[in-house]
MARBA-3410 file (N, C-alpha, C, O; in Angstrom, 1 decimal):
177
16.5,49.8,111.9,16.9,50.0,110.5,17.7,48.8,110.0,18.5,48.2,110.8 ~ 17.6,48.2,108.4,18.3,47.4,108.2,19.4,47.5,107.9,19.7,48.5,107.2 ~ 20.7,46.4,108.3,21.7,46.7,108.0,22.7,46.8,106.5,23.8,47.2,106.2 ~ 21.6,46.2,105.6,22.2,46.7,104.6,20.8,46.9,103.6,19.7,46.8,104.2 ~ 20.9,47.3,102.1,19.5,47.7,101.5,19.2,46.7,100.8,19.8,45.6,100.6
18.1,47.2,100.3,17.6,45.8,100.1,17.7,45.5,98.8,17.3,44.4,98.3 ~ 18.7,46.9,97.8,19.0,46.7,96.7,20.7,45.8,96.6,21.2,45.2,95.6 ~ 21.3,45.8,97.6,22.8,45.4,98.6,22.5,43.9,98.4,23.3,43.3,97.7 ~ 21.3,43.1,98.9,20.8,42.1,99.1,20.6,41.7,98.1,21.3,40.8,97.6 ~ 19.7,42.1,97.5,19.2,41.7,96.0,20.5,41.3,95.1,20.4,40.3,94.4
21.6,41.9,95.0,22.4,42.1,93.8,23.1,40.8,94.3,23.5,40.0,93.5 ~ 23.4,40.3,96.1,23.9,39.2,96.6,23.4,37.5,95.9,23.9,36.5,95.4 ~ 22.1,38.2,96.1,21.0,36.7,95.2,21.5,36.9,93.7,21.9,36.0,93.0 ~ 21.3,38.0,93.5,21.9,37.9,91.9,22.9,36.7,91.8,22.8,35.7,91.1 ~ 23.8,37.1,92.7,25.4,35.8,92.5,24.7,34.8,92.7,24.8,33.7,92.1
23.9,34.9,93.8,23.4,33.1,94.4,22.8,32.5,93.1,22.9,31.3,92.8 ~ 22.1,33.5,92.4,21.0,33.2,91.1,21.6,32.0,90.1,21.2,30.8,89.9 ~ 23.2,33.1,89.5,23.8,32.5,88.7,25.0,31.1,89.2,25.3,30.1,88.5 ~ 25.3,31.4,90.4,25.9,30.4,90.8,25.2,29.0,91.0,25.9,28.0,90.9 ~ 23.8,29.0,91.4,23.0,28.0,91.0,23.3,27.9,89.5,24.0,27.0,89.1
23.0,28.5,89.1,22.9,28.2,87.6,24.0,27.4,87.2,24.0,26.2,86.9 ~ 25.4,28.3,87.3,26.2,27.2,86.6,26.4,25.9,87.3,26.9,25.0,86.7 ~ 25.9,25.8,88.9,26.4,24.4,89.4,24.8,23.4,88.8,24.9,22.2,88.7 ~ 23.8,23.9,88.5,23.2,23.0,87.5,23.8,22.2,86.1,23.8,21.0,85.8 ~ 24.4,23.8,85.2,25.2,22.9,84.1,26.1,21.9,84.7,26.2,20.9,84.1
26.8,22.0,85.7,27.9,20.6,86.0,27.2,19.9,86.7,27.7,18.7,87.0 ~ 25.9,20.1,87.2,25.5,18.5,87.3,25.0,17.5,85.7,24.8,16.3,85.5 ~ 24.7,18.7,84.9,23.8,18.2,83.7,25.0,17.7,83.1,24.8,16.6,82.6 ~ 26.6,18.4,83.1,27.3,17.9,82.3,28.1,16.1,83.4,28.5,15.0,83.0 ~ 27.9,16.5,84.2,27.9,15.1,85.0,26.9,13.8,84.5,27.3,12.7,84.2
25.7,14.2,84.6,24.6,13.3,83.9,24.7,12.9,82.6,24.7,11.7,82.3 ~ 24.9,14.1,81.6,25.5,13.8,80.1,26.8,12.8,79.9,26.9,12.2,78.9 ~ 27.7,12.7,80.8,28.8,12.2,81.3,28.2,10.8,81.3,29.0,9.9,80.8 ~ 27.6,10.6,81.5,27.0,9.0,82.2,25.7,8.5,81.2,24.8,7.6,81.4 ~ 26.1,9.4,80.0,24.7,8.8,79.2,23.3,8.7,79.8,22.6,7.7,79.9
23.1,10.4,80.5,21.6,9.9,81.3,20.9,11.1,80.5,20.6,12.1,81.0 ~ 20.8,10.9,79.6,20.2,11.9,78.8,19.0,13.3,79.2,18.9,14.4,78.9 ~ 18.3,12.6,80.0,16.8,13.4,79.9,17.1,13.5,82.0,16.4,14.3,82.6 ~ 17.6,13.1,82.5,18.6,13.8,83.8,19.4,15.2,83.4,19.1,16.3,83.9 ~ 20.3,15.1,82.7,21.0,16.1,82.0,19.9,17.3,81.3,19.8,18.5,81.6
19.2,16.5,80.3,18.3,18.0,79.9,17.3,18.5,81.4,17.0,19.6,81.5 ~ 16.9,17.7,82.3,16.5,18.1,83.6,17.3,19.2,84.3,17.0,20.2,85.0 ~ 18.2,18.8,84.1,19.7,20.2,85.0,19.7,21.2,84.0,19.3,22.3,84.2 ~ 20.1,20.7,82.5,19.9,22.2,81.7,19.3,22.7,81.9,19.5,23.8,82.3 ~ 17.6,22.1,81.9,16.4,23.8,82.0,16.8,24.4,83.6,16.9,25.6,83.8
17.0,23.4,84.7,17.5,24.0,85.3,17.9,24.9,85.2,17.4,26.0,85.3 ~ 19.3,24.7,85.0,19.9,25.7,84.7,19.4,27.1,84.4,19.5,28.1,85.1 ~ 18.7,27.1,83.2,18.5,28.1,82.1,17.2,29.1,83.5,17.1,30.3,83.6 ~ 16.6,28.2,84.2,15.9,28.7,85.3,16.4,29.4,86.3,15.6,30.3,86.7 ~ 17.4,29.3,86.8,18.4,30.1,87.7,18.8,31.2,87.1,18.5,32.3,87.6
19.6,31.1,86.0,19.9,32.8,85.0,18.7,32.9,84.7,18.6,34.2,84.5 ~ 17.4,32.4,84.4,16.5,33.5,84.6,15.9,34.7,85.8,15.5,35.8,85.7 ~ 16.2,33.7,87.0,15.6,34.1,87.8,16.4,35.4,88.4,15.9,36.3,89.0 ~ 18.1,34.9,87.9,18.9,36.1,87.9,18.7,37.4,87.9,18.7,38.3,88.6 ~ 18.2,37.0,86.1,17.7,38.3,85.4,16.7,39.0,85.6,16.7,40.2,85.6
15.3,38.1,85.9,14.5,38.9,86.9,14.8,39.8,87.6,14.5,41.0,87.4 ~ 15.4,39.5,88.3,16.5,40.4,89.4,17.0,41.2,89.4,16.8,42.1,90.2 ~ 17.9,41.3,88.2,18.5,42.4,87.5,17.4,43.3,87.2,17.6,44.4,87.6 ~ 16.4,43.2,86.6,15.4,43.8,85.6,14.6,44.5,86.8,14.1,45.6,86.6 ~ 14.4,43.9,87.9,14.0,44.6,88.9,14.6,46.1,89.5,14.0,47.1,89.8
15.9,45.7,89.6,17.2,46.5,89.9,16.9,47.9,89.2,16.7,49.0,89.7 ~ 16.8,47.2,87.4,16.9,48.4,86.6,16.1,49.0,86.8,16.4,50.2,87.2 ~ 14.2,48.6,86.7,13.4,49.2,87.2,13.0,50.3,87.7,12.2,51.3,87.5 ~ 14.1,49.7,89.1,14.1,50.7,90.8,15.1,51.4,90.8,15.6,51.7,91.8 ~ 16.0,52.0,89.1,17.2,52.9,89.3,17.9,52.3,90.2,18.8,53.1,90.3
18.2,51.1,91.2,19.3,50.7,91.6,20.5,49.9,90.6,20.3,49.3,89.5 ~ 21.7,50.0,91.4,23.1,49.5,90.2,22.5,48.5,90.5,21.6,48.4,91.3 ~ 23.3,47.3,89.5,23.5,46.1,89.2,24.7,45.4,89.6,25.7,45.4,88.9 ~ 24.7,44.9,90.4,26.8,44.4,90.0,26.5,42.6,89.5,25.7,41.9,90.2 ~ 27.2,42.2,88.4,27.2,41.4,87.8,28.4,40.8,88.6,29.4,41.5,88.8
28.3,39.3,89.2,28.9,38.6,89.8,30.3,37.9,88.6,30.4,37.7,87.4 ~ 30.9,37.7,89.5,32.8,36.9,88.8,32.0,35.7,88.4,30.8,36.0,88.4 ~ 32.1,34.3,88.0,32.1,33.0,87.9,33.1,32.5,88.3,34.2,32.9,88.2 ~ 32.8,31.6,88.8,33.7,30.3,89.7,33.1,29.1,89.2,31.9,29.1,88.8 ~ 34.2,27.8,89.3,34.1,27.0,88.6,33.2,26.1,89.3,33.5,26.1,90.5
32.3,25.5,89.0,31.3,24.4,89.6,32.1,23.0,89.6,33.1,22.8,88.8 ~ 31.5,22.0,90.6,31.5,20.4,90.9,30.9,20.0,89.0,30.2,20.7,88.2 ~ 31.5,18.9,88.8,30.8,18.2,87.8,30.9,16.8,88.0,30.1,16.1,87.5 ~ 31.7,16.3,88.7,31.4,14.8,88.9,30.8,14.7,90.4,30.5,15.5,91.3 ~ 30.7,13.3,90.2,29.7,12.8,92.1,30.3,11.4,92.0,30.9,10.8,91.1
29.8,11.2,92.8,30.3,9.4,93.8,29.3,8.9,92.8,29.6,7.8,92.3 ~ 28.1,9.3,92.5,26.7,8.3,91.8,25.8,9.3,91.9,25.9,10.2,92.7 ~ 24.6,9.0,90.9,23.5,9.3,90.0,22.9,10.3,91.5,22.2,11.3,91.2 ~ 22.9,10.1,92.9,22.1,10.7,93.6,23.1,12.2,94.0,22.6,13.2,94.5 ~ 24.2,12.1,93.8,24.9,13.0,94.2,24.3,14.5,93.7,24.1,15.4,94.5
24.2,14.6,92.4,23.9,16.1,92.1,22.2,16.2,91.8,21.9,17.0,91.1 ~ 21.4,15.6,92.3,19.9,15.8,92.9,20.0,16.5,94.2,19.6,17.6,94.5 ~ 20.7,15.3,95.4,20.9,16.0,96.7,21.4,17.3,96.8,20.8,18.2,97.5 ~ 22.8,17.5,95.9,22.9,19.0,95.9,22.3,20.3,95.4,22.6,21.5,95.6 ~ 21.5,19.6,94.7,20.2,20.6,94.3,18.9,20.5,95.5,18.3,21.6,95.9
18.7,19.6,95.9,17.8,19.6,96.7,18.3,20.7,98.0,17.6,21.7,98.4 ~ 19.4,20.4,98.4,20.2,21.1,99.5,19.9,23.0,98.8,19.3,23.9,99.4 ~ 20.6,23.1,97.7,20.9,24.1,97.3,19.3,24.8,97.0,19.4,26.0,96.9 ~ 18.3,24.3,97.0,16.8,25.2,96.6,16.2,25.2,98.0,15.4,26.1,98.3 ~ 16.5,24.5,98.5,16.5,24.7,100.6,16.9,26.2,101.1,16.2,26.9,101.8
18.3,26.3,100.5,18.4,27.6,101.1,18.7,28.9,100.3,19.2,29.9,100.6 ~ 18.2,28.5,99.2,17.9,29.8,98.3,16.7,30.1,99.0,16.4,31.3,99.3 ~ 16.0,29.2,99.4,14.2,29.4,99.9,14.7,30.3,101.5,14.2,31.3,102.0 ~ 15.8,29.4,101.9,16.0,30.8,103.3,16.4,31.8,102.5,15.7,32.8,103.0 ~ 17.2,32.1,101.4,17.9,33.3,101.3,16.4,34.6,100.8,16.1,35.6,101.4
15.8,33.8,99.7,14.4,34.6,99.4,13.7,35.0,100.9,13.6,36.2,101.2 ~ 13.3,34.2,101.7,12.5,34.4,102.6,13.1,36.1,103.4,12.4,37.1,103.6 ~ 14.4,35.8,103.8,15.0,36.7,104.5,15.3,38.4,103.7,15.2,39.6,104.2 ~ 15.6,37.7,101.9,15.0,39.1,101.4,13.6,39.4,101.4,13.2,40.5,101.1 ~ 12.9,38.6,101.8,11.2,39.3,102.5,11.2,39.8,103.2,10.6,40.9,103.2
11.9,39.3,104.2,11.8,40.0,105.8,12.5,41.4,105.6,12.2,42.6,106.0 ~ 13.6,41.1,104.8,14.3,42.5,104.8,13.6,43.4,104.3,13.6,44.4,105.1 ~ 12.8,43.7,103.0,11.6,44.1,102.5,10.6,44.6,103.4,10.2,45.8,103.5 ~ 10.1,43.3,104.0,9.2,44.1,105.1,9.1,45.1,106.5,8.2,45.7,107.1 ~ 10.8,44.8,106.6,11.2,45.6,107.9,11.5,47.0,107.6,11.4,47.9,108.5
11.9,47.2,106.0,12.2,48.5,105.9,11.0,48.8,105.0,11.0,49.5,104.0 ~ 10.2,48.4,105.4,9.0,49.3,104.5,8.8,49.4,102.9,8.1,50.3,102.3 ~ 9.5,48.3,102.2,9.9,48.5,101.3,8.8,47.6,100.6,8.9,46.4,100.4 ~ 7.7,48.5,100.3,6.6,47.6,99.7,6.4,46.8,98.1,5.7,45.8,97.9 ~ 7.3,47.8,96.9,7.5,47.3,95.9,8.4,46.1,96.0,8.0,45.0,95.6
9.3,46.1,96.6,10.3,45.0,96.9,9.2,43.7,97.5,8.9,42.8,96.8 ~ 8.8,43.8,98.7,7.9,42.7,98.9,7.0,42.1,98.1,6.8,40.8,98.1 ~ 6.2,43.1,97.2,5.3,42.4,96.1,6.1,41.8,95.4,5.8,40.6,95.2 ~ 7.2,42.1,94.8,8.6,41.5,93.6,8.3,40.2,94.1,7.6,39.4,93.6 ~ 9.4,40.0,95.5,9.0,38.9,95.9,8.4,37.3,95.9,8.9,36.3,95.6
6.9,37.6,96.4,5.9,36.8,96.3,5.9,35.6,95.4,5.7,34.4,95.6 ~ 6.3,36.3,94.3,6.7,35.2,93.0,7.3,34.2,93.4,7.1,33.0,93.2 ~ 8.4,34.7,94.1,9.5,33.7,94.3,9.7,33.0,95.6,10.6,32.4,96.0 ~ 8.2,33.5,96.4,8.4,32.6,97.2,7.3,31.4,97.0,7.3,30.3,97.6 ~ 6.5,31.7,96.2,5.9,30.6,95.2,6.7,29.8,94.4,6.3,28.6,94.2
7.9,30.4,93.9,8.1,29.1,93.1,9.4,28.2,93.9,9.8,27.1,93.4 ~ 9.8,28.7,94.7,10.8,28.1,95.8,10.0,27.1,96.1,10.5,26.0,96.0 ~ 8.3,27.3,96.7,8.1,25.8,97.2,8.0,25.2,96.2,8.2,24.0,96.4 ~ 7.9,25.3,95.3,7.4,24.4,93.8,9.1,23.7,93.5,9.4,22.5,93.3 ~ 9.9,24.6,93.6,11.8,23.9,93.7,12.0,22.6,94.2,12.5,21.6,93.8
11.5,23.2,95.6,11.5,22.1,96.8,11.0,20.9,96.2,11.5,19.9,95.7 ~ 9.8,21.3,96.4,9.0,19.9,96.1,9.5,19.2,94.8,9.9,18.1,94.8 ~ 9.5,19.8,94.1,10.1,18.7,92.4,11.2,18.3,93.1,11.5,17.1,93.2 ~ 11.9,19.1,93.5,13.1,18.3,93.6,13.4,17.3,94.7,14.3,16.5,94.6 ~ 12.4,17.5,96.0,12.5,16.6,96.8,11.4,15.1,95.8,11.6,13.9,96.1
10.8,15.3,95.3,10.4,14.0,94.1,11.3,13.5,93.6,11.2,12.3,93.4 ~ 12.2,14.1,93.3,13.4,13.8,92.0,14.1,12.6,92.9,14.1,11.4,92.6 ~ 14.7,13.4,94.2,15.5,12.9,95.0,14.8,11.5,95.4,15.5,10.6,95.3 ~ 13.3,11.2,95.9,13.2,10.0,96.1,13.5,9.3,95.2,14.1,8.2,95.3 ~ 12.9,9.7,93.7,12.9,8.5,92.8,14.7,7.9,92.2,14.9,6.9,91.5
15.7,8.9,92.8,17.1,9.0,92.0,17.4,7.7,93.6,17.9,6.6,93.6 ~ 16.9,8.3,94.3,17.3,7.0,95.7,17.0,5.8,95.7,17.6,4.7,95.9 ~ 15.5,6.2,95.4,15.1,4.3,95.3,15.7,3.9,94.3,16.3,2.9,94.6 ~ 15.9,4.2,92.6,16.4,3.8,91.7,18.0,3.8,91.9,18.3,3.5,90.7 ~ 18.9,3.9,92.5,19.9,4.7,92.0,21.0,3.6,91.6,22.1,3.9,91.3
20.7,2.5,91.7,21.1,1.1,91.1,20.3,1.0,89.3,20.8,0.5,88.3 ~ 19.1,1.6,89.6,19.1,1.2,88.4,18.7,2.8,87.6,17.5,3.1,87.8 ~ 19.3,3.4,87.1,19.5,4.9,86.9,18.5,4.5,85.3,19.0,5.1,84.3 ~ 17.9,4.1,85.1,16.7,3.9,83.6,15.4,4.1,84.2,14.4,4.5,83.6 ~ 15.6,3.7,85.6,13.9,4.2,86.1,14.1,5.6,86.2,13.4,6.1,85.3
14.8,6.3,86.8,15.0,7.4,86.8,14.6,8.4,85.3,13.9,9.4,85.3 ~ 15.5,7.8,84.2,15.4,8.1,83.0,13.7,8.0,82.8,12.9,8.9,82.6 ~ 13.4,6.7,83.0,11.8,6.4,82.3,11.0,7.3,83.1,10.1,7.9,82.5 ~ 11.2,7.7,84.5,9.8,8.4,85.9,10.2,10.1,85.3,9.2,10.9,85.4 ~ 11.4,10.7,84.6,11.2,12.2,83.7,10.5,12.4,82.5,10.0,13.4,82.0
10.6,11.0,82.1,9.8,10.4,80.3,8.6,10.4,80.8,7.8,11.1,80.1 ~ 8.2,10.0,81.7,6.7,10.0,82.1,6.0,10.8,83.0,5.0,10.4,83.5 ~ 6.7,12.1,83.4,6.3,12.8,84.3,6.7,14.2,83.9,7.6,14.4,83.2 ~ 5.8,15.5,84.5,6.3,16.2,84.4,6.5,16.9,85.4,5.5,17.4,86.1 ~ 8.0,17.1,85.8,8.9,17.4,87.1,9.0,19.3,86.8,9.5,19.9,85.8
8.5,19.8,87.8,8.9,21.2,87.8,7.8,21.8,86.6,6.9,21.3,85.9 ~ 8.4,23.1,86.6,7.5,23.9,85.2,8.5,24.5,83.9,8.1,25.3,83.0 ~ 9.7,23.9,84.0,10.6,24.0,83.3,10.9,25.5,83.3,11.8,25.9,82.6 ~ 10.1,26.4,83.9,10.6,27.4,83.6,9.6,28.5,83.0,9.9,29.6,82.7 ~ 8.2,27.8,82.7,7.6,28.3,81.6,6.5,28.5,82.6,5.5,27.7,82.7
6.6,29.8,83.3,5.3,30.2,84.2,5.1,31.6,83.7,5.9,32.4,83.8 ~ 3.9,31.8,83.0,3.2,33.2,82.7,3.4,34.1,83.9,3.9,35.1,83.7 ~ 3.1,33.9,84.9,3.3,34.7,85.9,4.6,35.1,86.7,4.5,35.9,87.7 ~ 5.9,34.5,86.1,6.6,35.1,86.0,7.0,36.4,85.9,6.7,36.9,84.8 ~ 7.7,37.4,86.8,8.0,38.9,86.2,8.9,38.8,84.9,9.5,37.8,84.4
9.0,40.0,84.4,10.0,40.0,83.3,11.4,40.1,83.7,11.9,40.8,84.6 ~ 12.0,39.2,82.9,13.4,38.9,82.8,14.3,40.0,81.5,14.1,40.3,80.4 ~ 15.5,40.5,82.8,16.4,41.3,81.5,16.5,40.8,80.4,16.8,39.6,80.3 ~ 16.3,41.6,79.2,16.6,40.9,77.6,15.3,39.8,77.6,15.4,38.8,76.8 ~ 14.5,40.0,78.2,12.9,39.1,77.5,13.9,37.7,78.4,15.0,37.6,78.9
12.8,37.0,78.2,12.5,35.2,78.1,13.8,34.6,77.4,13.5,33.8,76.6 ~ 14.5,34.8,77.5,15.5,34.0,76.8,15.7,32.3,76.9,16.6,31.8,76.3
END
């Protein structure tokens, strides 16, 4: 039997959800800091992708008549040593949200909890899609990171991640915001 439920777990990711979230806005507001414009709008949608993914979550919750508990805020990092600092900590930070998802699978699947596992799936689809953009980000912020305009110009000309904008998607508390 598992030792805690899997609604217990879930509401944990909730916090992990939004606390990504806000340590995106302080890397965005770190980037905006440094006049790196379209770096910064890269962490906002960020951002805005983590409270969504929150709310997913939540809306899941509501679904399945489980409570909700809405997490405290704590204050995030906004500055770094240089331009590679708050990529790495995203790259680091979508690494183990990808363990944290995975293990709410396992948890899922150990207790038989078959709605819960389908929920899921989504997210463990778009975790590798996390990874990967962001392990791209991080090479191009490394090789560049003397010259932080390539950086600017390889988001101008590329399109990194899905901003957020996946039809397949579950629904998010309060719609798509």
């Amino acid at each position: 039997m598992a030792e805690k439920s899997f609604a217990d777990a879930l509401n944990e990711q909730i916090s992990n959800e939004f606390a990504a979230s806000q340590q995106y806005v302080g890397a965005a507001v770190y980037y905006d800091s440094e006049t790196l414009p379209r770096l910064a709008s890269f962490f906002y949608r960020q951002a805005v992708e983590e409270r969504n993914h929150a709310m997913i979550m939540v809306q899941y919750l509501l679904d399945t008549d489980e409570a909700v508990r809405i997490p405290d805020i704590k204050s995030q990092q906004t500055s770094y040593d240089d331009i590679v600092g708050p990529v790495q900590m995203a790259l680091e930070q979508e690494k183990r949200v990808s363990g944290e998802i995975n293990a709410l699978f396992a948890l899922a699947r150990e207790s038989g909890d078959y709605r819960a596992e389908q929920f899921l799936n989504w997210f463990i689809k778009e975790q590798v899609e996390e990874v990967s953009s962001m392990t791209d980000l991080q090479n191009v912020v490394e090789r560049s990171k003397n010259e932080p305009d390539l950086v600017e110009q390889f988001l101008a000309r590329e399109a990194v991640g899905d901003a957020g904008n996946d039809p397949q998607a579950p629904e998010a508390a309060g719609g798509a915001l």
